[in-house]
C-alpha positions as CSV (number, residue, x, y, z in Angstrom):
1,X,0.0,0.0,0.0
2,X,1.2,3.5,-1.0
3,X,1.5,5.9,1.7
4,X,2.1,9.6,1.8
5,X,5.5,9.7,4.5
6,X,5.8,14.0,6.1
7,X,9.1,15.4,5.9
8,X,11.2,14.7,9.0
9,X,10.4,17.3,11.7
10,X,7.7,19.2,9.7
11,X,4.0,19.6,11.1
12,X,1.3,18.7,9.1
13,X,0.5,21.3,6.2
14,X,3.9,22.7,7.0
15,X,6.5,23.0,4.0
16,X,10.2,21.7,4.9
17,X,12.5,24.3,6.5
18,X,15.6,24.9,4.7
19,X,18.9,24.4,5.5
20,X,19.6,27.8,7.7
21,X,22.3,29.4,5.7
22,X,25.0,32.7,6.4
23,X,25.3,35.9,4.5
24,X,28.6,34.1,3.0
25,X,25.7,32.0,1.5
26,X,27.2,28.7,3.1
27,X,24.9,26.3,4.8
28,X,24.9,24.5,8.2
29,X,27.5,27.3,9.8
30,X,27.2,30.5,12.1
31,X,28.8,33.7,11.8
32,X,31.5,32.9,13.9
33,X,32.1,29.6,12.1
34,X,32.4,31.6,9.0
35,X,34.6,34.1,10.3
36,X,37.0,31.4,11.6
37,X,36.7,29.9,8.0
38,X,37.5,33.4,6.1
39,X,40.3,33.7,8.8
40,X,41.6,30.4,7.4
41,X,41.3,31.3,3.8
42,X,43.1,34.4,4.2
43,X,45.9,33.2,6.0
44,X,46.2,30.3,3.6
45,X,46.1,32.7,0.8
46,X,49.2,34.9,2.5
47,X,50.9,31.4,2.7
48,X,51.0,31.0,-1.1
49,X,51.8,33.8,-2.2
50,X,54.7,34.3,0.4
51,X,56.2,30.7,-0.5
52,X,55.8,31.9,-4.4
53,X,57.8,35.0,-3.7
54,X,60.1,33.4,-1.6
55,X,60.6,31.2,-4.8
56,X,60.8,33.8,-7.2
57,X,62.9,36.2,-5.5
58,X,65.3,33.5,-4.5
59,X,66.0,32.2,-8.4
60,X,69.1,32.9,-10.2
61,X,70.6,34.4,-7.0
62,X,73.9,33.1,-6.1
63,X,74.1,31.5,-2.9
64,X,77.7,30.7,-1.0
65,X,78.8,27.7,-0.1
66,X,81.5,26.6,2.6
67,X,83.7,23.7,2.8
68,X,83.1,20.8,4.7
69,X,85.3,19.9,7.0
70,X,86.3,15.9,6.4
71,X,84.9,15.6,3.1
72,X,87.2,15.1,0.0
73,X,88.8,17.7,-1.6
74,X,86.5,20.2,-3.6
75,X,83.3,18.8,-2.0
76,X,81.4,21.9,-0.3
77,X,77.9,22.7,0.6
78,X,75.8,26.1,0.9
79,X,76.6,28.3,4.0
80,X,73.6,28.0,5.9
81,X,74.3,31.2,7.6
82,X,74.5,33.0,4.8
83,X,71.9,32.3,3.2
84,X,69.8,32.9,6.0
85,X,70.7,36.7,6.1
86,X,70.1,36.6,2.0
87,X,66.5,35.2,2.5
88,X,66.1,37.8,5.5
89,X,67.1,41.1,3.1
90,X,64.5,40.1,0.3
91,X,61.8,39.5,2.6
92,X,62.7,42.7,4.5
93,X,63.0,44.5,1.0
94,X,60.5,42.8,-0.8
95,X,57.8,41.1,1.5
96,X,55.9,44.3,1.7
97,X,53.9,43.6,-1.6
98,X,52.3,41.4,1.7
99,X,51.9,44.9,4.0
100,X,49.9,45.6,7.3
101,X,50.5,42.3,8.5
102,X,51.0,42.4,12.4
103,X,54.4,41.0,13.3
104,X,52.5,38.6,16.6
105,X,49.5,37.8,14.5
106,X,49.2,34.4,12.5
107,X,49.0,36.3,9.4
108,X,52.6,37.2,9.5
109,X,53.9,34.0,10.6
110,X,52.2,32.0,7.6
111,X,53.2,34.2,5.1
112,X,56.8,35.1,6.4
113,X,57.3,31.2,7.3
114,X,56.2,30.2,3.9
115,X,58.3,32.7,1.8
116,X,61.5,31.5,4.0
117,X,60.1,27.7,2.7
118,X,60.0,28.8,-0.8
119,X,63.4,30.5,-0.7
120,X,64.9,27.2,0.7
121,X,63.1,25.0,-2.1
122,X,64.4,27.2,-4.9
123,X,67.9,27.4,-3.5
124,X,68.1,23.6,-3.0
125,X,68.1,23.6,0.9
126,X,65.1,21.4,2.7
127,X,63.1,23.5,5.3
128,X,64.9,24.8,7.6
129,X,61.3,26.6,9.9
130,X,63.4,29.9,9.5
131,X,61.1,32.9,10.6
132,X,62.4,36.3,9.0
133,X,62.3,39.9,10.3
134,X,60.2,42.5,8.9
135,X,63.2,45.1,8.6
136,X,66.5,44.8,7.8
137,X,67.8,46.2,11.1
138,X,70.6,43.7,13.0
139,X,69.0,42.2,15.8
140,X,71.3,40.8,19.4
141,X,69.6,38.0,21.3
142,X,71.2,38.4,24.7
143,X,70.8,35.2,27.3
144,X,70.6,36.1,30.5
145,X,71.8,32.8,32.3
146,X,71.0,34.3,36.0
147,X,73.8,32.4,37.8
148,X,73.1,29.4,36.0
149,X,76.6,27.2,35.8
150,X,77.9,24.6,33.7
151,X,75.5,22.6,33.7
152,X,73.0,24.6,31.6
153,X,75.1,23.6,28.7
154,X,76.0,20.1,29.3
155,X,72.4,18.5,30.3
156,X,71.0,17.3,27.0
157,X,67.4,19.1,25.7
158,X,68.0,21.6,28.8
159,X,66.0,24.9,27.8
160,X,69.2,26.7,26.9
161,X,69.8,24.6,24.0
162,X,66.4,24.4,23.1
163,X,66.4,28.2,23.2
164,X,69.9,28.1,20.9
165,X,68.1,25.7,18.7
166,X,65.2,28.6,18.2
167,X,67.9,31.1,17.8
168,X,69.1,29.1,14.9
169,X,66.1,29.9,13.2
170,X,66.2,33.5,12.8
171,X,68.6,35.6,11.0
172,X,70.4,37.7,14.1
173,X,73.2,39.6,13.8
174,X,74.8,37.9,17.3
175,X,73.9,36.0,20.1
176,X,75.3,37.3,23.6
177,X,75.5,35.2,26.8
178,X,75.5,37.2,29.7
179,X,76.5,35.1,33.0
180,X,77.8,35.7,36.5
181,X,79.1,32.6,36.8
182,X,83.2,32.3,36.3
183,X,83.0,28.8,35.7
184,X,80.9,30.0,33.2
185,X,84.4,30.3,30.5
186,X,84.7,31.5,26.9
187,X,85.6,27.9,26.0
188,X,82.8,26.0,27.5
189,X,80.7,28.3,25.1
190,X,82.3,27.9,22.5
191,X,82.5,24.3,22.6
192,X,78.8,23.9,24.2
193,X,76.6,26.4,22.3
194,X,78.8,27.9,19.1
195,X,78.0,24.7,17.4
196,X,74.2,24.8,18.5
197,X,73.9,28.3,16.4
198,X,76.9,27.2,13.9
199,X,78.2,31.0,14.7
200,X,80.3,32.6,17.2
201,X,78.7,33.6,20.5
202,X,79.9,36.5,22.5
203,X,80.1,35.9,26.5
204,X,79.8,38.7,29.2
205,X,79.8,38.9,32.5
206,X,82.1,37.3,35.3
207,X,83.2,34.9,32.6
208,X,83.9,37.3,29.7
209,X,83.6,41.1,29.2
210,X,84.2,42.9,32.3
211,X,80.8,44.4,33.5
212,X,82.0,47.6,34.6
213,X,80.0,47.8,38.0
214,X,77.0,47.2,36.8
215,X,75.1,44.0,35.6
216,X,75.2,41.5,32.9
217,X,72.3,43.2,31.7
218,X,74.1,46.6,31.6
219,X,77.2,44.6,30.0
220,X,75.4,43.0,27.2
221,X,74.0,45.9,26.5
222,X,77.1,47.8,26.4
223,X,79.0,44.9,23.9
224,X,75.8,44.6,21.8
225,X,76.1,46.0,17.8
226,X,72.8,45.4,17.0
227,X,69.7,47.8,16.4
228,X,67.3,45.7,18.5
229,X,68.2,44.0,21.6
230,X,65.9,41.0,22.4
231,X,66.7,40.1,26.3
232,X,65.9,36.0,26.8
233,X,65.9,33.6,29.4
234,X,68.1,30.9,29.5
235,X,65.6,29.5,31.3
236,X,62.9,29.5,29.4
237,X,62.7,27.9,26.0
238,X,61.4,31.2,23.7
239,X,60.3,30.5,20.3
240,X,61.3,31.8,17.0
241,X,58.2,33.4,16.2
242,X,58.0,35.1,19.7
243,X,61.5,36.6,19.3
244,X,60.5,37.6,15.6
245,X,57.1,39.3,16.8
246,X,59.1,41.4,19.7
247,X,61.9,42.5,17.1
248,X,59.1,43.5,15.0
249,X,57.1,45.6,16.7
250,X,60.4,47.5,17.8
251,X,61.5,47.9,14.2
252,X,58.1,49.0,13.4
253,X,58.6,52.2,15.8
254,X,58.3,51.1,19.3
255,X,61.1,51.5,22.0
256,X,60.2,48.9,24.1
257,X,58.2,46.1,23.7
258,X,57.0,43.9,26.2
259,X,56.1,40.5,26.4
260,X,52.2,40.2,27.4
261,X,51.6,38.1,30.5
262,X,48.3,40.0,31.4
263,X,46.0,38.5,29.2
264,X,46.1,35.4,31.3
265,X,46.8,36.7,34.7
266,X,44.5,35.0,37.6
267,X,42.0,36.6,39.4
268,X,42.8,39.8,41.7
269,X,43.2,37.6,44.7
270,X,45.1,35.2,43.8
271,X,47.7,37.8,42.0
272,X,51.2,37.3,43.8
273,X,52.3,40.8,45.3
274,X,54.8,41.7,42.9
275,X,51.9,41.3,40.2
276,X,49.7,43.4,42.1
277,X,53.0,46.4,42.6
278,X,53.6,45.9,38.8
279,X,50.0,46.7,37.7
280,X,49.9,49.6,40.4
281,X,53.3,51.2,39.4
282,X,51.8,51.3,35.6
283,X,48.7,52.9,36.6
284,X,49.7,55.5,38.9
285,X,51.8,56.4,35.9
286,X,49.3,56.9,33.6
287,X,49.6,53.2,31.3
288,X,46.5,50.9,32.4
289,X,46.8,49.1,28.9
290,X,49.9,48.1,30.1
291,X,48.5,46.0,33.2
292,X,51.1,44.1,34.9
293,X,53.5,44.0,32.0
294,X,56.6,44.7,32.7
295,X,60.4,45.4,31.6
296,X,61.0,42.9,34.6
297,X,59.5,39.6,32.9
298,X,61.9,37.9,29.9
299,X,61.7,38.1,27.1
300,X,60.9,41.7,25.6
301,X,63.0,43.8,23.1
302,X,64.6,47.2,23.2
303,X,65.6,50.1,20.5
304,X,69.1,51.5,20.6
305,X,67.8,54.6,21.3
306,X,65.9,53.4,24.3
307,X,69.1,51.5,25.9
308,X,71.2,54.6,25.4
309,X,68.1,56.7,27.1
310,X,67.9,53.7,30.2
311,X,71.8,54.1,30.6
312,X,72.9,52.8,33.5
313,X,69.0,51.8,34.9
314,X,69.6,49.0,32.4
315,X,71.4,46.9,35.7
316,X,68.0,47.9,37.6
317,X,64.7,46.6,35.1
318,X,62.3,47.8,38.2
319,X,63.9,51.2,37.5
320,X,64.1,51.1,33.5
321,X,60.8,50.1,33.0
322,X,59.9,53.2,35.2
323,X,62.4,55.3,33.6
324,X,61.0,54.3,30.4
325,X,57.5,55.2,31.2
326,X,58.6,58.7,32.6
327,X,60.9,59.5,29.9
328,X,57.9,59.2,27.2
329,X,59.3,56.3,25.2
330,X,57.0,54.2,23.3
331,X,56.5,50.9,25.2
332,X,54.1,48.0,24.1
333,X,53.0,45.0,24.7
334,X,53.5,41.8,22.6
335,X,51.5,38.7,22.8
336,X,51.1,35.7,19.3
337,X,47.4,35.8,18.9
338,X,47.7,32.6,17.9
339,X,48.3,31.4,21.6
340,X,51.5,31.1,23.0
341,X,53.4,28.2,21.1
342,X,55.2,27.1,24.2
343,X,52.1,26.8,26.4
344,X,51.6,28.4,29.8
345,X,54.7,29.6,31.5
346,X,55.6,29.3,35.5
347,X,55.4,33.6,36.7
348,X,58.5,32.5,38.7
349,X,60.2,32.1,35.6
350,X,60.0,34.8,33.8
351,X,59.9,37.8,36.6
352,X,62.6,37.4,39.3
353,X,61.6,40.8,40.6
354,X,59.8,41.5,44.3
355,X,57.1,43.8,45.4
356,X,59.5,46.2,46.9
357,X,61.6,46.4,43.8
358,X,58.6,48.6,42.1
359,X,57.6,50.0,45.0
360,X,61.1,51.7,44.0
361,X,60.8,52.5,41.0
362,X,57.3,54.6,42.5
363,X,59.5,56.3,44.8
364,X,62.0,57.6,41.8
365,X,58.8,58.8,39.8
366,X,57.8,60.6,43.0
367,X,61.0,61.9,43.1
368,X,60.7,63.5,39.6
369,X,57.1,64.6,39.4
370,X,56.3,64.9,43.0
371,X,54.2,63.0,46.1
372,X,51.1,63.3,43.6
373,X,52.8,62.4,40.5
374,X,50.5,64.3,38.0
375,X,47.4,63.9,39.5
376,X,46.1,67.3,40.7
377,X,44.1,67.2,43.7
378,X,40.7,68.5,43.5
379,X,39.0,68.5,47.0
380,X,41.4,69.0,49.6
381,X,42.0,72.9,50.7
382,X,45.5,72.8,52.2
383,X,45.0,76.4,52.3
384,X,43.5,76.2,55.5
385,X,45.7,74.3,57.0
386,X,48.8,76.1,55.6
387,X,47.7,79.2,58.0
388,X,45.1,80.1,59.5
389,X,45.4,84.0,59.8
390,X,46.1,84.4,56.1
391,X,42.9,85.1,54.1
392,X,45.0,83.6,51.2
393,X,43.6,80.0,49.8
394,X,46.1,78.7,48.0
395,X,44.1,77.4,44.5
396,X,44.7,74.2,43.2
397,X,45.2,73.7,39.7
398,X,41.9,72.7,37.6
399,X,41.3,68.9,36.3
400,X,43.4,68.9,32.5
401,X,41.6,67.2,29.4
402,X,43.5,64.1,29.7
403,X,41.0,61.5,31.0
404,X,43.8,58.3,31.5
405,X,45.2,60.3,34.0
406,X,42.8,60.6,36.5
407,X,42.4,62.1,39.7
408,X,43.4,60.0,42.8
């Protein structure tokens, strides 16, 4: 017998409902499902063309090769190093057909990533993951080993080799160790972590460069050459990308730029008290966006011009990141949207500094500015109290324009 069987779902003298579908015209998905998807697209698309540029900028370029040591007479192979500066200037010179790509966002690191893969296949190396710089300014990685001995070099897959094995990746102008330590000697680098980045590596510190009084901060920054100085923990495996976002927001005009650790801070509460003194310090001096980043947690990047401006408060980051803030330089804060490729980090790790510390560096801006800072106070009359038998009232100046300063 022949029946009449009702669309699933559908009431009696109902038509069918259609599929629900998204001003993309794509069916089954929301607006945030399509947005993820156009994200997708668009970053796959900046992957193309950046490995197809890679390609076509790299052919008929002449590549040079080194000698390998061992090998019969004659037999050589490409120097690495070298061409890893070569794909670094034609991205830095050419990669802006690709512009207004932010240097932390995934955009960048697709398209930059891929053009370094397309170099490599047209030059006949295999990928190599090297990230490039958006500029063509020399970059110094300075390790900061914090008293760390020996042993940071001789345990196998410790995070200073890891963090050499980053370094690797991206075309820097130098690498400086900066160490306490004396057992800490030029040869043990040399033999430990030279080979890592297959290029000389410059020591400071107690085992190397004399620091002059002041810290291996302050020394590193005093032996650097380069144009950008990325601070690192040896403790704490950074990677590429990271290092090439912070370089990239300095080269793009910043002074300072901070690694972001605010966005996944935990509730007020449960904040540890140097947190809580970090976030204060930046808010009494006028940079809430700035939360409770600071030039305290590792890593983060400087300019030239702001290391010669820090001077000496380079041995103190409590008191450069204050300095900074009170000298007007431009200071930001760096954070991959993508998510942090290295996972969630232990605060002990990358901020060694205490409470106190930035309660110092409040007492040097009150110092400068005054008990008040800048904030003008609006309802006290200390005219009354100043004295009595004067009919003077001393007036207090009027509330300015500038609404992120506000009164306390």
């Amino acid at each position: 017998m022949k029946t009449n069987k009702k669309p699933s779902g559908t009431a009696r003298g109902q038509k069918p409902r259609s599929r629900m579908r998204t001003r993309s015209g794509n069916p089954g998905k929301t607006g945030a499902k399509a947005g993820t998807s156009r994200k997708g697209r668009r970053i796959a698309e900046l992957a193309a063309a950046g490995r197809r540029l890679g390609g076509l900028l790299a052919a008929g370029l002449p590549v040079r090769s080194a000698s390998v040591d061992g090998d019969e007479a004659g037999s050589c192979r490409t120097d690495e190093g070298a061409a890893r500066r070569q794909m670094n200037d034609l991205w830095a010179r050419h990669g802006g057909v690709l512009s207004g790509l932010n240097p932390a966002g995934p955009e960048y690191a697709a398209a930059a990533s891929a053009f370094a893969q397309g170099y490599c296949e047209r030059v006949g190396l295999r990928d190599k993951g090297w990230v490039p710089f958006p500029s063509d300014q020399r970059v110094s990685a300075v390790i900061l080993l914090h008293g760390a001995g020996p042993e940071a070099f001789t345990v196998q897959d410790s995070p200073l080799l890891r963090l050499l094995g980053e370094l690797k990746r991206l075309a820097l102008h130098e690498v400086i160790l900066a160490s306490r330590d004396e057992a800490v000697t030029p040869q043990l680098v040399q033999t430990f972590a030279a080979p890592r980045l297959e290029a000389e590596v410059k020591l400071v510190g107690a085992g190397g460069v004399s620091a002059g009084g002041g810290g291996e901060r302050l020394a590193a920054a005093e032996a650097a050459e380069g144009d950008i100085l990325v601070f690192l923990d040896a403790s704490v495996s950074s990677a590429a990308e990271e290092i090439a976002a912070l370089a990239g927001t300095v080269a793009g005009g910043s002074d300072a730029a901070l690694w972001g650790v605010s966005a996944k801070l935990p509730h007020f509460h449960k904040r540890p008290p140097e947190v809580m003194a970090k976030q204060f310090v930046n808010y009494a001096l006028g940079r809430r966006d700035l939360r409770a980043d600071s030039l305290t947690v590792l890593p983060h990047a400087l300019s030239r011009q702001a290391v010669k401006k820090l001077g000496a408060e380079l041995g103190h980051p409590v008191r450069a990141h204050g300095t900074a803030l009170l000298e007007g330089l431009a200071v930001s804060s760096v954070r991959l949207s993508g998510g942090d490729t290295r996972g969630a980090r232990p605060f002990a790790w990358m901020d060694r500094s205490r409470a106190s510390d930035h309660l110092e560096a409040l007492r040097l801006a009150m110092d400068r500015l005054g008990p008040r800072l800048f904030y003008p106070d609006n309802w006290r009359r200390r005219g009354y109290a100043a004295d009595t038998d004067s009919p003077y009232i001393a007036e207090e100046p009027s509330v300015s324009g500038d609404f992120s300063r506000e009164s306390i």
